[in-house]
Each structure stands twice: as structure tokens, then as C-alpha cells.
C-alpha positions in Angstrom: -183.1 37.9 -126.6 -182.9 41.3 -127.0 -185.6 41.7 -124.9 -185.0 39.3 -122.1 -182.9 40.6 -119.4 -183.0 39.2 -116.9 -179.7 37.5 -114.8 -179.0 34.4 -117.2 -179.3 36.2 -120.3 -177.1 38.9 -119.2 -174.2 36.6 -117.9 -174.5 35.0 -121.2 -174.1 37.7 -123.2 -171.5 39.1 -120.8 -169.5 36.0 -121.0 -169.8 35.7 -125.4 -168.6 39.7 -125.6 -165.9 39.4 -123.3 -164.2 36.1 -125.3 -165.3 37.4 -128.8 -164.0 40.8 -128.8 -160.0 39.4 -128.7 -160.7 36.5 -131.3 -162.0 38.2 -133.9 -158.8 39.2 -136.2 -156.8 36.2 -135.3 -159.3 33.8 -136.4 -161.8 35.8 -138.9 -160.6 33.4 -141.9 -161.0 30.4 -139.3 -164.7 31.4 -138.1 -165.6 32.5 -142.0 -164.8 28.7 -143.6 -166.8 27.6 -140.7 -169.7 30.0 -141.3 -169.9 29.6 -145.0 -169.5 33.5 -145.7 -166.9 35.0 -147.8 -164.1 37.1 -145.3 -166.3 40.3 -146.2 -169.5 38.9 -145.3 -167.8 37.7 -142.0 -166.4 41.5 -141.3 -170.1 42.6 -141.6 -171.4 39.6 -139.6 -169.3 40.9 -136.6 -170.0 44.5 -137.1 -173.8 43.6 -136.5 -173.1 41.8 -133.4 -170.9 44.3 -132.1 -173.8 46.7 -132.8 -176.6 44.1 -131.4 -174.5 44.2 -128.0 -173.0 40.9 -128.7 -176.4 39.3 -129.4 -177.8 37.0 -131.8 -180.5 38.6 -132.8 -180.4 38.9 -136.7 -180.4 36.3 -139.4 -176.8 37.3 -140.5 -175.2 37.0 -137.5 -176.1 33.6 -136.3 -173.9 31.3 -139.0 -171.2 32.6 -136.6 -171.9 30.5 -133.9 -170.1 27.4 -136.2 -167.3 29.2 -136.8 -167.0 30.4 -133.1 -167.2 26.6 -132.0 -164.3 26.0 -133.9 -162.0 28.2 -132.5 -163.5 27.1 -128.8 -160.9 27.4 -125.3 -162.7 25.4 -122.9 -163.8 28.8 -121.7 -165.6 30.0 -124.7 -166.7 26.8 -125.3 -168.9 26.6 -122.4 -170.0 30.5 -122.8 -171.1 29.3 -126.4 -172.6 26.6 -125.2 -174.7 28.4 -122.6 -175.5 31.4 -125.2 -176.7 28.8 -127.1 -178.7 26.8 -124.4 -180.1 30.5 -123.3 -181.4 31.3 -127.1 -183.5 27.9 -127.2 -184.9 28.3 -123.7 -185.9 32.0 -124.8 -187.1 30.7 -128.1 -184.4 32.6 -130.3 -183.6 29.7 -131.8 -185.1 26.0 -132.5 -182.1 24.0 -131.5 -181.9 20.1 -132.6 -179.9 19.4 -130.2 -179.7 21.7 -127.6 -176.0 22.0 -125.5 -175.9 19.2 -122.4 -174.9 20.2 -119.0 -170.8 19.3 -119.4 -170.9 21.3 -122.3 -171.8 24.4 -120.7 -169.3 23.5 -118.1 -166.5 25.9 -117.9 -164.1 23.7 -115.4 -164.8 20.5 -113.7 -165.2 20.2 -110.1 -162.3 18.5 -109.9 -160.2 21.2 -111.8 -161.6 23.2 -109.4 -161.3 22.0 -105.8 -157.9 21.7 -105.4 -157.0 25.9 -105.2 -160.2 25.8 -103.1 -159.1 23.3 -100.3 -155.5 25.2 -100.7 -157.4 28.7 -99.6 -159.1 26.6 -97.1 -156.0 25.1 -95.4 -154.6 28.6 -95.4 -156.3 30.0 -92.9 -154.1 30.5 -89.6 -154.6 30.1 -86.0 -156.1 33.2 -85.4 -158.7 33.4 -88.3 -159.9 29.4 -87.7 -160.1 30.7 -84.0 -162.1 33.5 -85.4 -164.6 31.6 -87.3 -165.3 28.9 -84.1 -166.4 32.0 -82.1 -168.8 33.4 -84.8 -171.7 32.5 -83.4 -171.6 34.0 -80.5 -169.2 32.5 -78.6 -171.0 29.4 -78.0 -169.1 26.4 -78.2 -165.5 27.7 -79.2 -163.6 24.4 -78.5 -166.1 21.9 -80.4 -166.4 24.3 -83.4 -162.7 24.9 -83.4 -162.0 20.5 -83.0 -164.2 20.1 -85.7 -163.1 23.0 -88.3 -159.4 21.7 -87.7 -160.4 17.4 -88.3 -162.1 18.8 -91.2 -159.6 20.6 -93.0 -156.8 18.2 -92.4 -158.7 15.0 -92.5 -161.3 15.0 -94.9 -160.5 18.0 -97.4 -163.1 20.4 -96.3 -165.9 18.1 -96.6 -168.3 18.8 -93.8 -170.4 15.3 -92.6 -173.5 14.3 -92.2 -173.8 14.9 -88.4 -172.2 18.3 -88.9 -175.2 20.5 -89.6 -174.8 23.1 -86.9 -171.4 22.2 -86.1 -169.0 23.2 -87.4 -171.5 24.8 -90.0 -173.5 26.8 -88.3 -169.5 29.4 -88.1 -168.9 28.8 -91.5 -171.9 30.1 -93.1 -171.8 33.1 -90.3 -168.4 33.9 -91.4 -168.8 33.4 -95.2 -171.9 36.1 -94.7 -169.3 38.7 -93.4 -166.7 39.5 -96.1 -164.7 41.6 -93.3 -164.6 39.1 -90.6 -161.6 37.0 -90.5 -161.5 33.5 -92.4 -164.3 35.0 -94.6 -162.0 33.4 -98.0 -160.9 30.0 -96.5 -165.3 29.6 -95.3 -166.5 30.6 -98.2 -164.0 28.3 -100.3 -165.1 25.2 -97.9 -168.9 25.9 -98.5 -167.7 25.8 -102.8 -165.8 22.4 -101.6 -169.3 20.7 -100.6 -170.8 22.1 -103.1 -168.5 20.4 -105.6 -168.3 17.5 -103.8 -171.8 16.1 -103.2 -174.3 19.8 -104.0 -174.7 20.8 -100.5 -175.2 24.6 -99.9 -176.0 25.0 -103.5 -178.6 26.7 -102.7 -176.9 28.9 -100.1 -174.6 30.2 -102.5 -177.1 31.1 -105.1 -178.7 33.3 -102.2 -175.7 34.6 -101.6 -173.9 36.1 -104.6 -176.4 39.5 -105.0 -174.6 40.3 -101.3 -171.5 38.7 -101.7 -170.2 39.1 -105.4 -168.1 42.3 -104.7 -166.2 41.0 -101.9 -165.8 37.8 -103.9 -164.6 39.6 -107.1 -162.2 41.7 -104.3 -160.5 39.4 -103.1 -156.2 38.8 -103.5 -156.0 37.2 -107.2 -154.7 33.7 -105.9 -157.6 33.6 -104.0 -160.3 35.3 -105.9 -160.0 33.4 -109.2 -160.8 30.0 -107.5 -163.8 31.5 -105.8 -165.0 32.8 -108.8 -164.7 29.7 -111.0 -166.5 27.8 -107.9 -169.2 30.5 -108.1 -169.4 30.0 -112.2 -170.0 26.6 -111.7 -172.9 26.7 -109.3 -174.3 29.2 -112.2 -173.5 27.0 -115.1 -174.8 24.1 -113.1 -177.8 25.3 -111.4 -180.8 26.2 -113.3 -182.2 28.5 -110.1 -179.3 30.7 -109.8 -181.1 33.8 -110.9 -178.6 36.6 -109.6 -179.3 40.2 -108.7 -182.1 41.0 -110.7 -182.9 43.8 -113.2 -183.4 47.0 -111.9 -182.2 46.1 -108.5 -179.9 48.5 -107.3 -176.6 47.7 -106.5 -174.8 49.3 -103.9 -171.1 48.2 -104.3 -169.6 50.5 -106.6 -168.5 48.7 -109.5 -170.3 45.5 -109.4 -172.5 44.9 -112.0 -174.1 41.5 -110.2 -172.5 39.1 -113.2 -169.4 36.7 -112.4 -166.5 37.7 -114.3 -164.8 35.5 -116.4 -161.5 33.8 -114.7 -159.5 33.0 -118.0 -156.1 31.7 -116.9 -155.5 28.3 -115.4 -156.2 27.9 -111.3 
């Protein structure tokens, strides 16, 4: 893969080096028994992946992915799992039996909507206020009845007959990472997402812009975001990112989703 760079490859790659690099003394015995190679062979392994960027690009690297499966966190198994699914889709390798979605699933959607309806139900009087006047103005008290039923009633899950309202000041706030009740919109659009797949799509469109504010945020409320965000990625096959070359124009933001490693 070392010459495919685009978004996926990249976030795969990202997410392998950032779990490998701490788990390589502890467990070198582990992953060499697993690999077949002697402790020394193992030693070298890892110093040519370190050198390849983390990639498995040579012959002697890739018995490590066994051993790395066996020493697999839910969160490096599903980074494994989609390095893996990555090198057969970019013809790296000829897997038998390529990785199925739940595999390269770093959390379930359960796991993960509870912080997200808890940022949700945070947001106070003024900010809810705030978001029902986002468009404009226009129809204050029907956004505001709405945002407030849904929230309390029906744990952020927007219906079917709620297409412009209360939607239409959600997604207009969740576009303007300044604007008040930008976290609690942006975790109910994750909510739906988790729920039943709708906005999918909006959030894939939206991370290029968004991902610095997101990765900004106050850590109770960042990490959930994120690990909504990871999912939409591991799950959807579209979500392309900001891609290659493109510059970006938050300092510090690469354009990949970090890694959210402790529990929610």
C-alpha cells in the first residue's frame, strides 16, 4: 500500500502505528509464538515496519499480523481488522477470508449513544434557544417545542415528519463550531445516525470542515464525538475524508480521526 494514499489507507495505517508502537516490548514473546519467528527474528520484523511507516509491505513483516491479533483490545482489534480489510481491497494481500463489518467495529452503537444523548441533554436554555433561532429566526417557538420533546422524550431521535423541523437548526448549528449548542447538535445528528443511518451521509461531508473543532472540543465531550465519527468511518464504505494534497487550514489537523482509547 505503500503507494496508495489516499483517506482510508492513511487512517488505517494511522490507527495500526498509534496501537503498535506501546505493545511492542510487553508482548514481543506473545506476538513471536504467534508469528512463528524466533524473538530475534520478531525484533527485526518490527524494525522493518517501523521503517515501512507501519506498513505491511514486505514479506517479513506480515507473519505479524497473527501475533498482533492475539494480543487484540477491542480497539486494535478493529484497527487490525480494517488494516487488513484495506490490504485485500488494495490487493496487498489475497485474504481467505477477508474481516466482516463487526470486526472492524471499534465500539457498538449502543456503547456509544449513551455519552452522546448525555452531551445532547446538556445543552441549557440559552444554547437550545440558540439553535431554534438558527435559521433565521423563523419559527423559534416550533423549532424550540420540538428540539425540547425530542431530547426528553425520544432520546434525540428525530421522526419521520421532522425533516425541516427541528432539523433544518440542527444541521445549521452543527455547521458552525462557534455557535452555541454546536456539541449537543452535532451529538444528536451521531444519535440518528446510530440509531437507524440517517445523516450518514451528512457527516461524511462534514468531517474535512468539521474535524478540528470536533477533535477541540472539552475531553468528556470530544471523545464521544469522535468514537461516533470512527464509526460512521469504519461503517461506511464512502467516507473518503479530506483528501491527499488538500490543504488544510486548521493548524494541526491532519484530516484523520484520532484514536479515543479509554472507555466513554
Amino acid at each position: 500500500m505503500e503507494h496508495d494514499n489516499s483517506f482510508r489507507t492513511r487512517q488505517a495505517v494511522s490507527d495500526l502505528a498509534h496501537h503498535i508502537k506501546p505493545l511492542l516490548a510487553p508482548h514481543l514473546a506473545e506476538v513471536a509464538a504467534a508469528a512463528g519467528l524466533s524473538l530475534a527474528e520478531t525484533g527485526a520484523a518490527f524494525g522493518m515496519l517501523r521503517d515501512d511507516g507501519f506498513r505491511f509491505v514486505r514479506d517479513q513483516t506480515l507473519p505479524l499480523l497473527d501475533g498482533l491479533e492475539t494480543i487484540a483490545t477491542d480497539t486494535l482489534r478493529a484497527a487490525v481488522a480494517n488494516g487488513l480489510r484495506r490490504a485485500g481491497q488494495s490487493g496487498v494481500l489475497a485474504l481467505d477470508r477477508p474481516p466482516c463489518d463487526a470486526d472492524c467495529l471499534t465500539r457498538t452503537a449502543e456503547v456509544i449513544a449513551e455519552p452522546l444523548l448525555r452531551i445532547a441533554r446538556s445543552m441549557n436554555p440559552n444554547d437550545l434557544l440558540a439553535v431554534a433561532q438558527a435559521d433565521r429566526g423563523q419559527d423559534v417557538a416550533r423549532h424550540l417545542s420540538a428540539l425540547r420533546d425530542m431530547i426528553k422524550n425520544r432520546d434525540g431521535i428525530l421522526g419521520p415528519d421532522e425533516s425541516w423541523v427541528p432539523s433544518e437548526v440542527i444541521e445549521l448549528t452543527a455547521s458552525a463550531a462557534l455557535r452555541p449548542g454546536f456539541e449537543g447538535c452535532t451529538a444528536i445528528l451521531l444519535l440518528n445516525v446510530l440509531k437507524n443511518g440517517d445523516g450518514m451521509g451528512w457527516i461524511r461531508s462534514r468531517w474535512p470542515q468539521l474535524g478540528a473543532a470536533c477533535c477541540a472540543l472539552r475531553p468528556s465531550t470530544r471523545d464521544p464525538v469522535l468514537a461516533g465519527i470512527r464509526y460512521v468511518y469504519e461503517s461506511d464504505p464512502d467516507f473518503a475524508g479530506l483528501l491527499p494534497g488538500k490543504p488544510v487550514h486548521q493548524p494541526g489537523f491532519s484530516g484523520l480521526i484520532p484514536v479515543v482509547q479509554d472507555a466513554l
